[in-house]
The first five atom37 places (N, CA, C, CB, O) and aatype in JSON, in Angstrom:
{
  "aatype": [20, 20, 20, 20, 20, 20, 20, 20, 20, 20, 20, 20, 20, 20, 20, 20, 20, 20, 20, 20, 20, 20, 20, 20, 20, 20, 20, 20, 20, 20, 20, 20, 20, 20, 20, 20, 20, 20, 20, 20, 20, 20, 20, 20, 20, 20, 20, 20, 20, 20, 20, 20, 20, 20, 20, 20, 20, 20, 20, 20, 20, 20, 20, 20, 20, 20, 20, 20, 20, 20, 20, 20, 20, 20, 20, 20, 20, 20, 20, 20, 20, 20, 20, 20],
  "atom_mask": [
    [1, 1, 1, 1, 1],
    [1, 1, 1, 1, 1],
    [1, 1, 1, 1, 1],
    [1, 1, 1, 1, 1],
    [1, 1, 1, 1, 1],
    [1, 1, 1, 1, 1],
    [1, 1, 1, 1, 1],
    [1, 1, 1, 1, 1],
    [1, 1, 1, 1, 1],
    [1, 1, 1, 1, 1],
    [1, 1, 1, 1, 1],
    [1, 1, 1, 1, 1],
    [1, 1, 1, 1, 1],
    [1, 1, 1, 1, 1],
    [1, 1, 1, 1, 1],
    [1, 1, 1, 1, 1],
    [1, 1, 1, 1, 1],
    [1, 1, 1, 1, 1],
    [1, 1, 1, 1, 1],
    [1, 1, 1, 1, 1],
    [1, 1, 1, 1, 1],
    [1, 1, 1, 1, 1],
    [1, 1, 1, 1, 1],
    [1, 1, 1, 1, 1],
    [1, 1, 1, 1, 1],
    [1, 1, 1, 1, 1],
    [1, 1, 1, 1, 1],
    [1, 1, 1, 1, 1],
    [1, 1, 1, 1, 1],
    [1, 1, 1, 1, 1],
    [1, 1, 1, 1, 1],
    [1, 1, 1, 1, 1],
    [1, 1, 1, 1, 1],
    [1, 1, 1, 1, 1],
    [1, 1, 1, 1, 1],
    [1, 1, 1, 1, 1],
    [1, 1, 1, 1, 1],
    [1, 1, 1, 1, 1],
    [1, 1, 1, 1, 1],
    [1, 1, 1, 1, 1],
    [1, 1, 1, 1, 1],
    [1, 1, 1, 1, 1],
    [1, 1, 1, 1, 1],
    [1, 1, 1, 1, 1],
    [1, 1, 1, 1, 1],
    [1, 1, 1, 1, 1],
    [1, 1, 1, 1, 1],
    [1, 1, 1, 1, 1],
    [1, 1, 1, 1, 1],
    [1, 1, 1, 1, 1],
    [1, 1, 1, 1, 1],
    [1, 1, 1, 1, 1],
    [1, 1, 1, 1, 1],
    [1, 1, 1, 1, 1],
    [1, 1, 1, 1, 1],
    [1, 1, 1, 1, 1],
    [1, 1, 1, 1, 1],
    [1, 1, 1, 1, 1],
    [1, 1, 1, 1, 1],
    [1, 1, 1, 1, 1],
    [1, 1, 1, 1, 1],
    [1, 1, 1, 1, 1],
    [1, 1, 1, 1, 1],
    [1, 1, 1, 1, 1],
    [1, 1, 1, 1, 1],
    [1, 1, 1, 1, 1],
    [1, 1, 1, 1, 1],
    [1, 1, 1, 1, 1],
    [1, 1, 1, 1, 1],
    [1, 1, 1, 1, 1],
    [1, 1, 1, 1, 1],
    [1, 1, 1, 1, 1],
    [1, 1, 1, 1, 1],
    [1, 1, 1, 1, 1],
    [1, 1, 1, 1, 1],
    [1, 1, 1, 1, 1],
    [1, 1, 1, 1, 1],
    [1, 1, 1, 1, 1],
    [1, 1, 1, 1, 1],
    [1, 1, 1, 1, 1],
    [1, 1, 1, 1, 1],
    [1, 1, 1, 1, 1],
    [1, 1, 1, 1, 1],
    [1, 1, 1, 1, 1]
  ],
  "atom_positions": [
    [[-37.11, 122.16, 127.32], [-35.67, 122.33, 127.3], [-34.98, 121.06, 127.79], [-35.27, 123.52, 128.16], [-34.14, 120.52, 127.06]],
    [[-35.31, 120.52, 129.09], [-34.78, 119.22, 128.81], [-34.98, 118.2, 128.33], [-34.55, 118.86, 129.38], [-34.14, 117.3, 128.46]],
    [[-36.04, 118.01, 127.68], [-36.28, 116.91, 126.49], [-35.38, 117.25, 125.29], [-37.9, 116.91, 125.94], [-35.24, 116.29, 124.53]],
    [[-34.66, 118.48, 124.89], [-33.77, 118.89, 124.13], [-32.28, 118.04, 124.63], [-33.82, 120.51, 124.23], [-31.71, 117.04, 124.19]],
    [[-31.93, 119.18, 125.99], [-30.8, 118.16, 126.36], [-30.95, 116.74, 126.07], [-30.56, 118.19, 127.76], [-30.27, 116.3, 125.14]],
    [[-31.81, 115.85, 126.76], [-32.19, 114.78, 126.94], [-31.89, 114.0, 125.31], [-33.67, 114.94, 127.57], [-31.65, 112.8, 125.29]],
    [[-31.93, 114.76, 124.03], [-31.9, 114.17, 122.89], [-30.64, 114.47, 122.64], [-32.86, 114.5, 121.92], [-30.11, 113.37, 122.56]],
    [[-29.71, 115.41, 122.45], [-28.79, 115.67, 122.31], [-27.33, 114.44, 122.9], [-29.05, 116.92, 122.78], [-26.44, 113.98, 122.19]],
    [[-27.57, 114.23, 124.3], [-26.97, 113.87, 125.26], [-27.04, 111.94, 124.32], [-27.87, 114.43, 127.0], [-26.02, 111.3, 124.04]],
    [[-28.29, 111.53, 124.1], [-28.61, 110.51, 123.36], [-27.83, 110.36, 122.35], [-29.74, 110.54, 122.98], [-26.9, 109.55, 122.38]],
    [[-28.14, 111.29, 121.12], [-27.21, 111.41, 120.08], [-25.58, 111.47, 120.46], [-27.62, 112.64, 119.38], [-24.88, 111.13, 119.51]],
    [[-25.07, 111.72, 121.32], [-23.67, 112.53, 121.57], [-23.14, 110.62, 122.06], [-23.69, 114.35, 123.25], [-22.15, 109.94, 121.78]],
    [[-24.13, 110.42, 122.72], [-23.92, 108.6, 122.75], [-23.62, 107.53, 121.85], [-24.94, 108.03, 123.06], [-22.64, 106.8, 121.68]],
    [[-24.55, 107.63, 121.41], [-24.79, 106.63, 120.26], [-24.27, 106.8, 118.93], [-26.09, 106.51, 120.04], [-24.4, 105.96, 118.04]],
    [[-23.48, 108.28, 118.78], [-22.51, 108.01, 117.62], [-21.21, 108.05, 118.12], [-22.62, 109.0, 116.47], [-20.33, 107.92, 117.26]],
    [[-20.77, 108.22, 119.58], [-19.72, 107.3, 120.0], [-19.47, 106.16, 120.17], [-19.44, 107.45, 120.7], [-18.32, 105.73, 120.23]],
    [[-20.7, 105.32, 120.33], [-20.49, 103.97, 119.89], [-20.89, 103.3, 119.07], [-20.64, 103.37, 120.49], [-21.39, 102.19, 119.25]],
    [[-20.68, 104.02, 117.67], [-21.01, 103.73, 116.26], [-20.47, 102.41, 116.13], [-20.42, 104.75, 115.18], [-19.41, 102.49, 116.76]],
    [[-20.59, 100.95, 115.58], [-20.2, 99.83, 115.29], [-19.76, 99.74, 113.73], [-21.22, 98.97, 115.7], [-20.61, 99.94, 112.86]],
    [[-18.07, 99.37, 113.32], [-18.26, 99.64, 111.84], [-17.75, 97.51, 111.78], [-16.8, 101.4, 110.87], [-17.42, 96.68, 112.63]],
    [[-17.94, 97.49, 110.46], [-18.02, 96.41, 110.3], [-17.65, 96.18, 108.97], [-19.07, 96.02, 110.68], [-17.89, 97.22, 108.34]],
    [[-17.06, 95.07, 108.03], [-16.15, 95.28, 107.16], [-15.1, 95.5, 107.18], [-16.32, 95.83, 106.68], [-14.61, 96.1, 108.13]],
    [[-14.31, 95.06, 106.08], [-12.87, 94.95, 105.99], [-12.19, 96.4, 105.45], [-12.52, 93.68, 104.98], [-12.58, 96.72, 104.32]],
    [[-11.38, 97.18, 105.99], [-10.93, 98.2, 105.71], [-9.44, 98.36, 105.22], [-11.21, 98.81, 106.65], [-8.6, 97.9, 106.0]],
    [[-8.94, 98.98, 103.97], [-7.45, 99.35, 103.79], [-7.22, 101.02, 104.05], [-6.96, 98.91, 102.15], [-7.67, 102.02, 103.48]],
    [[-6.34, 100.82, 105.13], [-5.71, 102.29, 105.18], [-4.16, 102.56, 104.94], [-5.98, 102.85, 106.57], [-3.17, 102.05, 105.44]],
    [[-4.34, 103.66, 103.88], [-2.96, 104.53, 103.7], [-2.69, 105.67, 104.04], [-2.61, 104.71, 102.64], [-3.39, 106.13, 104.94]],
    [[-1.76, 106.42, 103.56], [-1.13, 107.37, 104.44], [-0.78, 108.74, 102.61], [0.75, 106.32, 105.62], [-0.47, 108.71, 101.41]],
    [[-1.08, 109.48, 103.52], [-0.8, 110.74, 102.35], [-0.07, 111.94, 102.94], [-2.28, 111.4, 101.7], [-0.14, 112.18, 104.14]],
    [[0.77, 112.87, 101.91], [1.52, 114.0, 102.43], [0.52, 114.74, 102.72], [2.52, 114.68, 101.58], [-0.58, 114.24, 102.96]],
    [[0.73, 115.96, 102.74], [0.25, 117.55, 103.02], [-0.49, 118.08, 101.6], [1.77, 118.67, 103.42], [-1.22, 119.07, 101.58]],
    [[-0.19, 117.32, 100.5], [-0.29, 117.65, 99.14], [-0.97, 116.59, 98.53], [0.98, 117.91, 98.51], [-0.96, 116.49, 97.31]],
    [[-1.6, 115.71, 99.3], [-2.73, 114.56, 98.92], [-1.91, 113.37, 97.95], [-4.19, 115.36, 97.88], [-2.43, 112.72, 97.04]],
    [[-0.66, 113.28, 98.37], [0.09, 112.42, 97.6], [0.75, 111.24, 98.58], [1.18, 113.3, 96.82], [1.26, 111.49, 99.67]],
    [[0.64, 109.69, 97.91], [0.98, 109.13, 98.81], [2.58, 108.93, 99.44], [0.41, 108.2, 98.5], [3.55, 109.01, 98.69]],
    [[2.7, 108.67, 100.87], [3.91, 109.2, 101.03], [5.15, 107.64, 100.06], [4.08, 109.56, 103.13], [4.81, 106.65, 99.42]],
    [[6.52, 108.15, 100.43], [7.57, 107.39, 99.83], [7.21, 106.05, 100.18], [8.99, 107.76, 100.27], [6.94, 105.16, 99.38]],
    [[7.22, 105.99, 101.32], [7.37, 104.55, 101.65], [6.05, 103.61, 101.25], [7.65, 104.46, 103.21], [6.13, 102.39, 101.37]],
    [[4.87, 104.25, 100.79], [3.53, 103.75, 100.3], [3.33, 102.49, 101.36], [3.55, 103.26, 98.52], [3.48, 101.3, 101.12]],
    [[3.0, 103.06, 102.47], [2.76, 102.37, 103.4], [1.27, 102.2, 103.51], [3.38, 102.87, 104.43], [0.53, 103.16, 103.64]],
    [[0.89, 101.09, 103.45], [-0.95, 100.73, 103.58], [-1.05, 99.52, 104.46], [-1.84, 100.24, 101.9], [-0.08, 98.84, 104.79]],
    [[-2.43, 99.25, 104.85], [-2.72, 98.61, 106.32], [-4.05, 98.13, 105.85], [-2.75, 99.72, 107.81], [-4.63, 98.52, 104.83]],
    [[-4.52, 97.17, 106.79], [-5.8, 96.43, 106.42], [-6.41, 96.16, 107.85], [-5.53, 94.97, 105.5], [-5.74, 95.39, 108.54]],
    [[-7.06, 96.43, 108.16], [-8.07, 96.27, 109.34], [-9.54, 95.98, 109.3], [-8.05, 97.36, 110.01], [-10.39, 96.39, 108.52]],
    [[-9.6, 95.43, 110.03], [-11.63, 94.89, 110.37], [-12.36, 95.64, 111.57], [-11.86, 92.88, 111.03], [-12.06, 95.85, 112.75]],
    [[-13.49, 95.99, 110.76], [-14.47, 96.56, 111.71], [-13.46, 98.07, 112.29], [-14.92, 95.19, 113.14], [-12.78, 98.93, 111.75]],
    [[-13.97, 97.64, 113.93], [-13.42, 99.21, 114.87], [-11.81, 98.98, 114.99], [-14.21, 99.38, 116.89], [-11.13, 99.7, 115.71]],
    [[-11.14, 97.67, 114.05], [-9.51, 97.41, 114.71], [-8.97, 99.05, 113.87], [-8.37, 95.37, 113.9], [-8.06, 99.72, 114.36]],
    [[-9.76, 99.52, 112.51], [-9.42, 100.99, 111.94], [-9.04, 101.93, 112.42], [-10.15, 101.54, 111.5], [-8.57, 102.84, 111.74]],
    [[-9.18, 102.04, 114.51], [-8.44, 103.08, 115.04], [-7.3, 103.02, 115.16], [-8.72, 103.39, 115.99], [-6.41, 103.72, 114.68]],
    [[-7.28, 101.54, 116.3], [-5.62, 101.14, 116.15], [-4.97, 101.13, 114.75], [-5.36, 99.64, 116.67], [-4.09, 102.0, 114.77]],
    [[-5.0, 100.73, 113.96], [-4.51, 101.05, 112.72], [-3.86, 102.27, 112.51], [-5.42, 100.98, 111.91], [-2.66, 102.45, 112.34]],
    [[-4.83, 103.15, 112.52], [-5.02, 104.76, 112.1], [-4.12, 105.22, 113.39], [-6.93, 105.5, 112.06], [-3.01, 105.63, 113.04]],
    [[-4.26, 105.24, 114.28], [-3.46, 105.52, 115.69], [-2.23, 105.5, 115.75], [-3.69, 104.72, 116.67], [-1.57, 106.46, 116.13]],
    [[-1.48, 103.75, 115.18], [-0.45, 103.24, 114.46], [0.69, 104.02, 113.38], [-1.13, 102.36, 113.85], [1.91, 104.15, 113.33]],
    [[-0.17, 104.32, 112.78], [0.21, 105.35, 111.41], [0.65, 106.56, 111.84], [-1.03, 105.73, 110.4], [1.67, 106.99, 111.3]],
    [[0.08, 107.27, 112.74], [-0.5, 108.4, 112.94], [1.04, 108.61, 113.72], [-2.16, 108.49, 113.71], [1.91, 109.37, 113.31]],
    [[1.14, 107.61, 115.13], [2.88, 107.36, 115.84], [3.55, 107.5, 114.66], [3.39, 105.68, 116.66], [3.61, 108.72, 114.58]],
    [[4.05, 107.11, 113.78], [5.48, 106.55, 113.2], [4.97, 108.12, 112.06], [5.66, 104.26, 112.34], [5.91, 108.88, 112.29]],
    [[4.49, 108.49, 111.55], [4.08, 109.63, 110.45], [2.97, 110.5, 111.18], [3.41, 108.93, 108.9], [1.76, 110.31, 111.09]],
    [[3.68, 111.6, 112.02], [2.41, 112.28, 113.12], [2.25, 113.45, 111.67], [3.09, 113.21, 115.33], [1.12, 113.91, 111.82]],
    [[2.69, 113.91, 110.76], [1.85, 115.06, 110.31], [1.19, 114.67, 108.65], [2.95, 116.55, 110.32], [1.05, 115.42, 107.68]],
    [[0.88, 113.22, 108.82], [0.21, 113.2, 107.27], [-1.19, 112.71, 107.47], [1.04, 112.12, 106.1], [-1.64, 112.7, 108.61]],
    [[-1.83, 112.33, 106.59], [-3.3, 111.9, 106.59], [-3.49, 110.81, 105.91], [-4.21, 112.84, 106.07], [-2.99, 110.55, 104.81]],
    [[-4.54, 109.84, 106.81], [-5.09, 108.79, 106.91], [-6.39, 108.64, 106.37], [-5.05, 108.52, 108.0], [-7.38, 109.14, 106.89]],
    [[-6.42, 107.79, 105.05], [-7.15, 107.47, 104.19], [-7.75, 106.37, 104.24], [-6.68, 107.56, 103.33], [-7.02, 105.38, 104.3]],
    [[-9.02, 106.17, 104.24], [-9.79, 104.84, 104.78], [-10.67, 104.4, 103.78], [-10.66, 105.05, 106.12], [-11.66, 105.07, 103.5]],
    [[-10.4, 103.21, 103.14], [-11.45, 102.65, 102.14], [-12.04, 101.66, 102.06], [-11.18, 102.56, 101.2], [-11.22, 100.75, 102.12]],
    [[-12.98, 101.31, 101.96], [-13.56, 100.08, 101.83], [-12.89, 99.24, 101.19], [-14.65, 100.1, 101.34], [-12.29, 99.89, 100.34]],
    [[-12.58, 97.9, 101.08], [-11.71, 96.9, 100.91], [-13.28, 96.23, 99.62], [-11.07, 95.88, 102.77], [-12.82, 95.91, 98.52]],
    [[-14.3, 96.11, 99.7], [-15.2, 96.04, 99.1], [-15.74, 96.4, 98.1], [-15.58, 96.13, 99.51], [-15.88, 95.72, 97.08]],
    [[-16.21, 97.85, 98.32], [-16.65, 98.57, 97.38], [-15.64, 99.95, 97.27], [-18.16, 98.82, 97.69], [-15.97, 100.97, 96.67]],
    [[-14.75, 99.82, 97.76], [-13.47, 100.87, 97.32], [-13.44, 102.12, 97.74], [-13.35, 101.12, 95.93], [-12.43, 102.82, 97.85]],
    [[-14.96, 102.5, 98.07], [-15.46, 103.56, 98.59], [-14.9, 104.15, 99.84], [-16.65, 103.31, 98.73], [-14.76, 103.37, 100.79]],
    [[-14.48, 105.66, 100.02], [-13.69, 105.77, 101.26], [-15.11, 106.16, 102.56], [-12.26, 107.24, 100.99], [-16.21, 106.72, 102.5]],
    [[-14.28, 105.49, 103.63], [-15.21, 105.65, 104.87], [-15.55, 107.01, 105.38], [-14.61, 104.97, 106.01], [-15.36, 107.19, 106.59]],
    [[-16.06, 108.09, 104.59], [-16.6, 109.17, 104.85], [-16.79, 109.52, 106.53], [-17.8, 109.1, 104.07], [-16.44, 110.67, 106.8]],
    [[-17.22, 108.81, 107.55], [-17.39, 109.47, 108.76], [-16.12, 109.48, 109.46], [-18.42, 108.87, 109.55], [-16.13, 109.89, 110.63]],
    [[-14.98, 109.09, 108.91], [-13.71, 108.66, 109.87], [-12.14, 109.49, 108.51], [-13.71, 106.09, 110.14], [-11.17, 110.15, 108.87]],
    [[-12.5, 109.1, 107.11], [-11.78, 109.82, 106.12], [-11.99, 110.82, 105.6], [-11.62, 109.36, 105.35], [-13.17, 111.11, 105.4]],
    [[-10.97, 111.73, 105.18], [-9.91, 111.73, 105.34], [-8.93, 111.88, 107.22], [-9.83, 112.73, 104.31], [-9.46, 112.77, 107.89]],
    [[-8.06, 111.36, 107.76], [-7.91, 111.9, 109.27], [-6.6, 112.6, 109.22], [-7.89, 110.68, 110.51], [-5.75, 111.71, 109.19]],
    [[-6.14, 113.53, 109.19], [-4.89, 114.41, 109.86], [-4.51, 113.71, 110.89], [-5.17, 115.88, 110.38], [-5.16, 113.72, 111.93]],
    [[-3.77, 113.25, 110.78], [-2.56, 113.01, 112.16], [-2.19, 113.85, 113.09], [-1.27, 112.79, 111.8], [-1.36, 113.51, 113.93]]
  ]
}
């Protein structure tokens, strides 16, 4: 049993200090997966994607934050889509 805890407690670590890396664009969407009026989008590197997202999140607290790879276009699945 505590070699259980003991792994858990590990894991619960080490994907809080997940390292992302790459260039990221984030936008902003309604309630209805549409982007809002002002088509407001953002570009961040690596972990700067919270502040970013954090950013957004102040000035538009009830829409969602869309995160894509600047690269391969692909959205950042462990962090997108985020509710505000």
């Amino acid at each position: 049993m505590k070699s259980l805890t003991a792994v858990l407690i590990t894991s619960a670590l080490l994907t809080g200090c997940m390292t992302l890396s790459g260039t990221y664009q984030l936008s902003l969407q309604d309630a209805n997966g549409q982007p809002l009026p002002q088509n407001i989008k953002m570009t961040a590197q690596g972990s700067g994607i919270y502040s970013a997202r954090n950013a957004m999140c102040s000035v538009h607290p009830h829409a969602t934050v869309i995160i894509r790879d600047l690269e391969s276009g692909e959205e950042l699945k462990s962090e997108s889509p985020y509710k505000c």
